[in-house]
C-alpha positions as CSV (number, residue, x, y, z in Angstrom):
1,X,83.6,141.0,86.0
2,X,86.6,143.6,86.8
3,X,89.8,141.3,86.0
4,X,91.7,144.0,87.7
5,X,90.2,143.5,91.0
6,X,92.4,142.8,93.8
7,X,91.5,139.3,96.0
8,X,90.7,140.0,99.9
9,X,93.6,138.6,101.7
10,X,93.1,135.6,104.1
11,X,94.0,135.8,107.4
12,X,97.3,133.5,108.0
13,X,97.0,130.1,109.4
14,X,100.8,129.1,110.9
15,X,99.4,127.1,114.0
16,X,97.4,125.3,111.4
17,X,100.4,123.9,110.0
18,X,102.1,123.5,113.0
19,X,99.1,121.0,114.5
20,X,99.8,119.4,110.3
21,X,102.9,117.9,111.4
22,X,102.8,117.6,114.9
23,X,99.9,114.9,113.6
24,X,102.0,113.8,111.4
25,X,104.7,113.1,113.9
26,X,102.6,111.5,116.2
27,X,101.2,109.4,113.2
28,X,105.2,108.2,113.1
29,X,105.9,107.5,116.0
30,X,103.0,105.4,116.3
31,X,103.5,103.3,113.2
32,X,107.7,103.0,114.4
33,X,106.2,101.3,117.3
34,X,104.4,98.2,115.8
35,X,107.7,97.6,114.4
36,X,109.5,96.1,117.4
37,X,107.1,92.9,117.5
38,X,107.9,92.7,114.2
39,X,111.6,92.7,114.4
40,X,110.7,89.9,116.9
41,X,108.4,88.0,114.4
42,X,111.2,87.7,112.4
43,X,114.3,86.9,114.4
44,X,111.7,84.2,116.4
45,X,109.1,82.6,114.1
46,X,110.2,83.2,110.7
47,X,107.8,86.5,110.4
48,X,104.6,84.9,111.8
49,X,102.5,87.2,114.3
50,X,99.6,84.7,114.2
51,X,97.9,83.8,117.4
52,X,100.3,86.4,119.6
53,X,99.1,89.4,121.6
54,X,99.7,92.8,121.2
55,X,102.2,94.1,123.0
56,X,102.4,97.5,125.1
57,X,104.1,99.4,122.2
58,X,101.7,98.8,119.9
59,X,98.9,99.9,122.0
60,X,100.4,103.0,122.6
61,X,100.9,103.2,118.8
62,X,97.4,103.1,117.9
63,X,96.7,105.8,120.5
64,X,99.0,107.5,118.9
65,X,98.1,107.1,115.3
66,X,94.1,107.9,116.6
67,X,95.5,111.5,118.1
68,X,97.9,112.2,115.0
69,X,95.1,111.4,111.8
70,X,92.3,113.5,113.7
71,X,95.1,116.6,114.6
72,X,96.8,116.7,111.2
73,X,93.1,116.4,108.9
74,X,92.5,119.4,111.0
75,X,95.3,121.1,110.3
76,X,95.5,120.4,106.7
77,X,91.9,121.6,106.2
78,X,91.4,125.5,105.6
79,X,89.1,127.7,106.9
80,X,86.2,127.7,105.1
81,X,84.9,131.2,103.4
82,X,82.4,132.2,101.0
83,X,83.1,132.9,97.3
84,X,84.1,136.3,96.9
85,X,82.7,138.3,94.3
86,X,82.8,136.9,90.8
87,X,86.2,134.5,92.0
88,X,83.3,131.2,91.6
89,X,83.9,129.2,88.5
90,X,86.4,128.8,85.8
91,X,88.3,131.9,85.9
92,X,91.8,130.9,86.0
93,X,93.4,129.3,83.3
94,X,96.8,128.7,81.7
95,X,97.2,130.4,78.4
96,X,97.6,128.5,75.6
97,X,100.5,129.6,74.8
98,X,102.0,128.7,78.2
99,X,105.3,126.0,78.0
100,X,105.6,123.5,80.3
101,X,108.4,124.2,83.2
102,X,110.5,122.9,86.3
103,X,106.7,123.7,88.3
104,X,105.0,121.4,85.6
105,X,108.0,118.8,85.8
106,X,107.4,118.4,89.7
107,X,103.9,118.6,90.0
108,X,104.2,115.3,87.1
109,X,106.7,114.0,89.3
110,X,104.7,114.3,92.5
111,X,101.6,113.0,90.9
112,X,102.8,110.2,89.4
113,X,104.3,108.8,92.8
114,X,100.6,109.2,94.1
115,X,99.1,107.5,91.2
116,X,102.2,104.8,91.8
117,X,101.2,104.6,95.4
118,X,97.8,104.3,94.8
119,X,97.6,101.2,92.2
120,X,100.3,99.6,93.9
121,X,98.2,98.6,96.8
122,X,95.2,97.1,95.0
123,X,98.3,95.3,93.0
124,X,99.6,94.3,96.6
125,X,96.9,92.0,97.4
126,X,97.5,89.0,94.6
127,X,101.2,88.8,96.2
128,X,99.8,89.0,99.8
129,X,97.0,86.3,99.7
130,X,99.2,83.3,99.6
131,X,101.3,84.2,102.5
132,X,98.7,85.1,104.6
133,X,96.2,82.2,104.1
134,X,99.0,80.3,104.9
135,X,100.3,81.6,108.4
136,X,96.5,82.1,109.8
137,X,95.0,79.1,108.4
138,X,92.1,79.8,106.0
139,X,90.6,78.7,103.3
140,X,91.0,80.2,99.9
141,X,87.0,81.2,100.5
142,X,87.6,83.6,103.6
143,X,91.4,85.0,102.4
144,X,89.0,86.5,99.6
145,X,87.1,88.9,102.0
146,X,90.7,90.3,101.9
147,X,90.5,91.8,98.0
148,X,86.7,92.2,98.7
149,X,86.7,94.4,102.0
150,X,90.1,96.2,100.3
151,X,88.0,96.9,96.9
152,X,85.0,97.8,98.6
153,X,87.2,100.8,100.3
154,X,88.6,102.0,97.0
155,X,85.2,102.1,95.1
156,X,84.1,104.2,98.6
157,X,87.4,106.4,99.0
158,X,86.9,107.1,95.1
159,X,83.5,109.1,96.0
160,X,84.8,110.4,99.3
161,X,87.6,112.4,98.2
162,X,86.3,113.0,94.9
163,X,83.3,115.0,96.8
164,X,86.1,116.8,99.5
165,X,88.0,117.6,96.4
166,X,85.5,120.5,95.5
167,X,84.8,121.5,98.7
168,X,88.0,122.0,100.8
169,X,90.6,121.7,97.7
170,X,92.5,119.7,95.3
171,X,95.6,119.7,97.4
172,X,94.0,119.1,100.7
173,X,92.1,116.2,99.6
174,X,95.2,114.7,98.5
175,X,97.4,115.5,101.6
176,X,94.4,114.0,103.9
177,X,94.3,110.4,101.4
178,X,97.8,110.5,102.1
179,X,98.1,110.9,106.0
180,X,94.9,108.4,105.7
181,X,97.4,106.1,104.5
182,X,100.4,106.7,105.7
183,X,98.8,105.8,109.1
184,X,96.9,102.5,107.6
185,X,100.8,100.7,107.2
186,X,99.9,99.2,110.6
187,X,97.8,97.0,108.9
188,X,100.9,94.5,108.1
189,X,101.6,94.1,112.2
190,X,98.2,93.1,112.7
191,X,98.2,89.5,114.3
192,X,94.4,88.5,113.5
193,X,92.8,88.8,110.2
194,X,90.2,90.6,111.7
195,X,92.1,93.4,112.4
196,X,93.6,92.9,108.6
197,X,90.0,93.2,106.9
198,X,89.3,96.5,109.2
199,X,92.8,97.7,108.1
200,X,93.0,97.0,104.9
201,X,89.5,98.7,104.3
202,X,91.0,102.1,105.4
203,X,93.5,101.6,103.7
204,X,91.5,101.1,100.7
205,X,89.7,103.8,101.5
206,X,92.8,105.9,101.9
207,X,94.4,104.9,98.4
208,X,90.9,105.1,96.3
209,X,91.2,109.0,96.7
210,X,94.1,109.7,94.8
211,X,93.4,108.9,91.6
212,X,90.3,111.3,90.9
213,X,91.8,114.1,92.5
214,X,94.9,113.9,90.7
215,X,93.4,114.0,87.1
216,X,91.1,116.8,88.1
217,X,94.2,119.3,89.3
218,X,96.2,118.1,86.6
219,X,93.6,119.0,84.2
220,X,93.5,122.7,86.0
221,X,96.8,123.7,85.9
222,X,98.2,122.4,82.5
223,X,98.1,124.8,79.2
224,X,95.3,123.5,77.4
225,X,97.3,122.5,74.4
226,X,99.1,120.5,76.8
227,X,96.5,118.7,78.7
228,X,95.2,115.8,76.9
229,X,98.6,114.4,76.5
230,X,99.8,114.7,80.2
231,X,96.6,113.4,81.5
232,X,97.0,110.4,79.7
233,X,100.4,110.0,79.6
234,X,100.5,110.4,83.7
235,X,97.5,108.3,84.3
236,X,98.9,105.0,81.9
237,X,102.2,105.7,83.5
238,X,101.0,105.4,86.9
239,X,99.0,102.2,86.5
240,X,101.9,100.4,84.7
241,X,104.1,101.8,87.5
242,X,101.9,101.0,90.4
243,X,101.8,97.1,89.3
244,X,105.6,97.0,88.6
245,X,106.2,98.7,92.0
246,X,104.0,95.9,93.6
247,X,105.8,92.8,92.2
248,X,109.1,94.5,92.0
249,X,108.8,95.0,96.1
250,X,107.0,91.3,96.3
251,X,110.4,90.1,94.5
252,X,112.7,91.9,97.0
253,X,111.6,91.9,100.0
254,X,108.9,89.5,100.8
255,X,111.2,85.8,100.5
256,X,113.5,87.3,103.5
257,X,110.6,89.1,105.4
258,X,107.1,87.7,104.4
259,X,104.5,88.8,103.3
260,X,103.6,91.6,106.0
261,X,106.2,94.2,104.8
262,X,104.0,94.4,101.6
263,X,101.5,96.2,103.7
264,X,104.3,98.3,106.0
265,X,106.1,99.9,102.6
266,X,103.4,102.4,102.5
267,X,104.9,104.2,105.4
268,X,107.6,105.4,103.8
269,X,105.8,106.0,100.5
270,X,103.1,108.1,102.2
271,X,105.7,110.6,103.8
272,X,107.9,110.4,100.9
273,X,104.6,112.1,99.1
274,X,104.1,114.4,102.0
275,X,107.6,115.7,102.0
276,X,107.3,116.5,97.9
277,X,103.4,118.0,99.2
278,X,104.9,121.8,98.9
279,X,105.6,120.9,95.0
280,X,101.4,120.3,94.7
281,X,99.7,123.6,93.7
282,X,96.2,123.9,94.6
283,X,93.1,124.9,92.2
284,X,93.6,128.7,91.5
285,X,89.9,129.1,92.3
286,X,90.2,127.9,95.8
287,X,93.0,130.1,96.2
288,X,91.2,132.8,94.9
289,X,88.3,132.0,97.6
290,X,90.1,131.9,100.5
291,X,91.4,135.3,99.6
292,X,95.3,133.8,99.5
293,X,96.0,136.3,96.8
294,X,99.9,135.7,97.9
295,X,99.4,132.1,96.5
296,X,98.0,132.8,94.0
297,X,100.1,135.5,92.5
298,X,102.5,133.3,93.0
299,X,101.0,129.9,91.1
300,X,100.3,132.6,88.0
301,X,104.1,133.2,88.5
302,X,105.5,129.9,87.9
303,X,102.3,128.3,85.9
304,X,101.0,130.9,83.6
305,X,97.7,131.2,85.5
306,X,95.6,134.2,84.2
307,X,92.3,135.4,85.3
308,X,90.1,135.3,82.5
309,X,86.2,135.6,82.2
310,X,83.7,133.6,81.9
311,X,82.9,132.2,78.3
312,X,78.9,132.2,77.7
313,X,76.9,129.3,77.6
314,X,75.0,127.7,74.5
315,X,71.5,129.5,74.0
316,X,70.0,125.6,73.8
317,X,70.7,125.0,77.6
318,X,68.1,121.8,77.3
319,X,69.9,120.0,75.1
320,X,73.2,120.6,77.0
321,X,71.8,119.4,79.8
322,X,70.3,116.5,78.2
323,X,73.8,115.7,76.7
324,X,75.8,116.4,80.0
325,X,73.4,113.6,81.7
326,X,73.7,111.1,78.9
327,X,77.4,111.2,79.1
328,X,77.5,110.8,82.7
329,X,75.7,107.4,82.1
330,X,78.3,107.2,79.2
331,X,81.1,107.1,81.3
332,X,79.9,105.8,84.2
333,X,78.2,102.8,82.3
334,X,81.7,102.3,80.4
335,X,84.2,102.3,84.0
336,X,81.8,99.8,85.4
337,X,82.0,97.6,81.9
338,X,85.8,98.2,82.1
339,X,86.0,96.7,85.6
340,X,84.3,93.6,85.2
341,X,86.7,92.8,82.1
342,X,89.6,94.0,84.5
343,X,88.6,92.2,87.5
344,X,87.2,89.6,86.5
345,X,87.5,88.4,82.7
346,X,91.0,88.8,82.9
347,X,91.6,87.6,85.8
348,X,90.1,84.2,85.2
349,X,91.9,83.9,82.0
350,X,94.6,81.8,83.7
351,X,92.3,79.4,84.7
352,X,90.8,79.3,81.9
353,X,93.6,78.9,79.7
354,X,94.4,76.0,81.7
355,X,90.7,74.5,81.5
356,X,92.1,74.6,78.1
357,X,95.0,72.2,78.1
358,X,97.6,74.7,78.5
359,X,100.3,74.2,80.8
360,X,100.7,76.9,84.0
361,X,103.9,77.9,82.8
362,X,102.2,78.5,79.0
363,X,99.2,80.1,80.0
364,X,101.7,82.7,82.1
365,X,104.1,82.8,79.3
366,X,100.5,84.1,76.9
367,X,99.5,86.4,78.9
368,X,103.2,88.2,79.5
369,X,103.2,88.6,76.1
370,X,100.1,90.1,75.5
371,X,101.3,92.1,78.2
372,X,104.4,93.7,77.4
373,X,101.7,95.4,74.6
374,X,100.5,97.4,77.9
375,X,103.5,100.6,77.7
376,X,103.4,101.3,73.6
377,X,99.2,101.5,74.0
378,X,99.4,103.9,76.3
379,X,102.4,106.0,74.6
380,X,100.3,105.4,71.5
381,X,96.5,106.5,73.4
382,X,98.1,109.6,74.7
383,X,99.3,110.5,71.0
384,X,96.0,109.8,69.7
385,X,94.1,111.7,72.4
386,X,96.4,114.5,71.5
387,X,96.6,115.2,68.2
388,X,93.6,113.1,66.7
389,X,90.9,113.4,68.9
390,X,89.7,112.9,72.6
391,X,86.5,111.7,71.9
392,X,87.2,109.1,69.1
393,X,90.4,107.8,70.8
394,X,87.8,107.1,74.0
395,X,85.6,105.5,71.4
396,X,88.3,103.2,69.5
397,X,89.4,101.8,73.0
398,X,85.9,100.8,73.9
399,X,85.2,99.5,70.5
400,X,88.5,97.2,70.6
401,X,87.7,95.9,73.6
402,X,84.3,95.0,72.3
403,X,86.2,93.6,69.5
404,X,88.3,91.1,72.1
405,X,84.8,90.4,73.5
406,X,83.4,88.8,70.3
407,X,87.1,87.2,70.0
408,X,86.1,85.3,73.6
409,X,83.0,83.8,71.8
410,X,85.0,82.3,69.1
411,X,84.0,78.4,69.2
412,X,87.0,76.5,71.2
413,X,88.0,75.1,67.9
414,X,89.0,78.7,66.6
415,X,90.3,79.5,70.1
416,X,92.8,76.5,70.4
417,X,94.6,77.8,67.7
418,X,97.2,79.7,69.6
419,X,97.8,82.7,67.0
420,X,93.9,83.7,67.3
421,X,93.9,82.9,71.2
422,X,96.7,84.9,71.5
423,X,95.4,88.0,69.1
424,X,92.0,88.0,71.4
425,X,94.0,88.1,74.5
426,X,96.0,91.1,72.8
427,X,92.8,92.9,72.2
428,X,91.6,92.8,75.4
429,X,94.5,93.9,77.3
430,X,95.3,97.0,75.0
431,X,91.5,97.5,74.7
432,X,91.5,98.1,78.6
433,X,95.1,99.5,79.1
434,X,94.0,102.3,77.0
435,X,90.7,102.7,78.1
436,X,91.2,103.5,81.5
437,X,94.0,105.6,80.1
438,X,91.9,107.6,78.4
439,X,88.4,107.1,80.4
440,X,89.3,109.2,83.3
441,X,91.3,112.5,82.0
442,X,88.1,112.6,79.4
443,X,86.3,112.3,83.1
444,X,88.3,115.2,83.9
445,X,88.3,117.9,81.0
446,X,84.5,117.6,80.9
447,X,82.9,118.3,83.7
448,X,82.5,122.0,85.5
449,X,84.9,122.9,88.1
450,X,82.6,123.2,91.0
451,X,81.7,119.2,90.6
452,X,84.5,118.3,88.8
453,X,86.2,115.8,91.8
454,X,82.8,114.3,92.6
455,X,82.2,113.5,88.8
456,X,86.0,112.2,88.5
457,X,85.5,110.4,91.9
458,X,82.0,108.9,90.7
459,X,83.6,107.3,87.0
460,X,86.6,105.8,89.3
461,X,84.5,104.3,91.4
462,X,82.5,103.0,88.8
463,X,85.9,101.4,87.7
464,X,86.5,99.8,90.9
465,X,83.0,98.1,91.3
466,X,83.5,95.8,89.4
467,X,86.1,94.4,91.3
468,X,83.9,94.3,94.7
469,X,81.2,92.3,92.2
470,X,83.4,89.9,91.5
471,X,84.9,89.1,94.4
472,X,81.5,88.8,95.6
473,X,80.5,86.1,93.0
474,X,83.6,84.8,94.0
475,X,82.1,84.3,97.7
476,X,79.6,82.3,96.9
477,X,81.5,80.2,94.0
478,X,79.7,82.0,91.3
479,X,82.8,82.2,88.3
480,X,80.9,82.2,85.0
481,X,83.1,80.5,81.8
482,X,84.9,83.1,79.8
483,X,82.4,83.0,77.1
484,X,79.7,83.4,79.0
485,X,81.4,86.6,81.0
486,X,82.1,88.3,77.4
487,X,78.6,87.5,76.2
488,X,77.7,89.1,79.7
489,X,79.7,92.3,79.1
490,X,78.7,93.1,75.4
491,X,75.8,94.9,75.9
492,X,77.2,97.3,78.6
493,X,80.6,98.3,76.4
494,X,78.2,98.5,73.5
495,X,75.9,100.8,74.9
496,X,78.8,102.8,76.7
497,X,80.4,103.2,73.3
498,X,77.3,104.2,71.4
499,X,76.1,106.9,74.2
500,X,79.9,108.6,74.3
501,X,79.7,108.8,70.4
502,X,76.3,110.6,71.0
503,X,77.0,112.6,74.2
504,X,80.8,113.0,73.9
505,X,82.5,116.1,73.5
506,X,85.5,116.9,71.9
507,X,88.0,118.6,74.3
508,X,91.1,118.2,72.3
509,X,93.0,122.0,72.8
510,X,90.1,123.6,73.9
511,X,90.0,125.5,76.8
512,X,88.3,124.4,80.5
513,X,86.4,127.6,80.3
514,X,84.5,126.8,77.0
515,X,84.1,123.5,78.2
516,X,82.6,124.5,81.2
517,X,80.2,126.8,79.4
């Protein structure tokens, strides 16, 4: 491969951009326009739409939100072109040597937001579901097809953008979860809770995207001595941040204007992310397929991105292969363990702890504690991942929430005691804080470019099924006792923690390139 050679340049693409935000306006005005009936909701009926029509101006609005999403995917899409030459694969890098700059500081900033934006709607629904069963009616039963159709569009988006990821771009994919979203706000002037369930599946579906694609850029434009830590460190931070974003907006605004404005805040998220969108580089090797040489000489300007060749692959290409396969069970097998503890063990604690003889307002006070260990594990993950080992700091996360399982089986004698409940609700929480701190940036490092998104998009949704699952059982009244869930989910984090040992890599410092090969 001649390094030297120079990239064909693309054609430009202005009216491209120009039909980018005239969608995007459109998309605004259209979502401006639901909020008149709202403005009414809440000077007339205390912020209840239930049981009225929809008025002209929100019509129009969704006419207008159906013309902007359609106009400005199309214009955010590029044109697609064959790989030219020997510009397919891994052959732009960071070099090692490479310090982190202002361009690293805003794409961190920028990515976070989106990782912010995207947990924080998931997080949305616990402080949603009271509100809303109470203005239209409904039993507890049907107000959980809410979290279930809202989950089941997050496990989907997770696939969906992870798979448009590697074929239009890491930046595209992005820019089109977020105008995806952006237009999805509506779903908070929705009267019925029909048209909530439809909603709130897109707008699942929307928010799912982000965060595969934003560990898979991250992990192509960061030095490789920098990488693990950042992954980690952004990833932890946006899941903490997403959940205190949720209750800190629940604790603001919804006692003045119900429940509804949950849902409308992602408006100005989404094109508070769009406006930052010029700070998102894309993947160098896109660039370098679409022939935008420009672009790219100028993302090797301010990120230290070299073209470098190819790194030869291991003469045993079987057992690679066999390896690679084992630890996409691995990982995949491990996400889907993590979610049931996530969605379901944890979330039952409450009730269980109450089933216990513990007080509401004890039971609360337990698990804020065991909390507040949530920020140090994932400062003390990304060290580890860093400067001990990827692999093994996977491993040790897995293995101490296994170690919280086996707590849960403890005979209620043991457990009453409320040092050891207390220790085994510690264990599980930083077992699974760090986990998925660390599950999907390992996701991320090991995987080849070309498939990278799909593979990062297929261990997130992996991480999100569980959730659907138990929402499900949740449907037909099947909630299984706490020991019986962690005898349940032994075998899976067992077996996840066993093939990673086997099939993991270490990708500590090493470069995507090698990796690759």
């Amino acid at each position: 491969m001649n390094l030297t050679e120079p990239l064909p340049v693309a054609p430009r693409s202005d009216h491209r951009i120009a039909f980018f935000w005239l969608g995007c306006a459109l998309i605004s005005a259209g979502v401006l326009l639901h909020l008149p009936m709202l403005v009414h909701a809440h000077q007339m009926t205390d912020n209840r739409l239930v049981g009225m029509d929809m008025d002209a101006e929100m019509f129009a609005g969704m006419g207008l939100i159906l013309l902007g999403v359609p106009l400005s995917c199309w214009g955010a899409l590029p044109a697609r072109r064959s790989p030219h030459g020997d510009t397919a694969g891994t052959n732009f890098e960071a070099s090692d040597d490479t310090q982190l700059n202002r361009w690293h500081a805003g794409v961190l900033l920028v990515l976070t937001l989106g990782l912010v934006i995207d947990v924080m709607k998931p997080a949305t629904l616990g402080f949603v579901l009271p509100g809303m069963t109470r203005e239209y009616g409904i039993e507890p039963s049907t107000a959980a097809l809410l979290p279930f159709v809202a989950l089941i569009g997050t496990t989907v988006g997770s696939f969906v953008w992870g798979w448009l990821a590697d074929i239009y771009g890491r930046r595209v994919s992005i820019l089109l979860s977020t105008i995806l979203f952006a237009s999805t706000a509506i779903c908070g002037a929705m009267p019925s809770f029909l048209w909530n369930l439809v909603m709130c599946f897109l707008m699942g579906l929307s928010a799912g995207g982000m965060l595969p694609v934003v560990y898979t850029l991250l992990a192509e434009v960061m030095p490789p001595r920098h990488r693990s830590w950042v992954l980690v460190l952004v990833g932890g931070t946006g899941l903490i941040g997403g959940y205190l974003a949720a209750s800190a907006a629940a604790h603001a605004f919804e006692p003045d204007f119900g429940w509804r404005v949950l849902w409308l805040q992602g408006f100005p998220s989404a094109l508070l992310l769009l406006a930052l969108a010029r700070l998102i580089p894309e993947s160098p090797r896109f660039l370098a397929e679409q022939g935008r040489a420009s672009d790219l000489k100028r993302m090797q300007e301010r990120f230290g991105i070299v073209r470098k060749a190819r790194v030869a692959a291991p003469e045993d290409a079987t057992l690679a292969h066999q390896r690679h396969r084992g630890l996409t069970a691995a990982l995949s097998i491990a996400a889907l363990a993590w979610s049931f503890v996530n969605f379901g063990l944890l979330l039952w604690l409450p009730s269980d702890l109450q089933a216990r003889g513990y007080s509401s307002e004890l039971a609360s006070g337990i698990l804020a504690s065991s909390a507040l260990l949530a920020l140090p594990t994932i400062a003390l993950a990304a060290w580890l991942y860093s400067r001990w080992s990827s692999k093994w700091t996977l491993v040790g996360t897995v293995v101490l929430t296994i170690a919280g399982l086996f707590g849960a089986l403890l005979p209620p004698a043991v457990l009453s005691i409320q040092l050891v409940l207390v220790s085994v609700i510690a264990m599980l929480i930083i077992g699974t804080n760090g986990m998925i701190a660390v599950l999907l940036p390992y996701t991320a490092e090991n995987y080849p470019l070309g498939v990278r998104g799909r593979a990062t998009g297929l261990v997130a949704g992996s991480s999100k099924f569980g959730g659907v699952a138990v929402q499900g059982f949740a449907l037909i009244g099947l909630i299984p006792t706490l020991g019986g869930a962690a005898f349940a989910l032994l075998v899976p984090m067992s077996a996840s923690a066993l093939l990673i040992a086997w099939a993991g890599r270490e990708t500590r410092g090493r470069s995507l390139r090698e990796l690759e090969a």
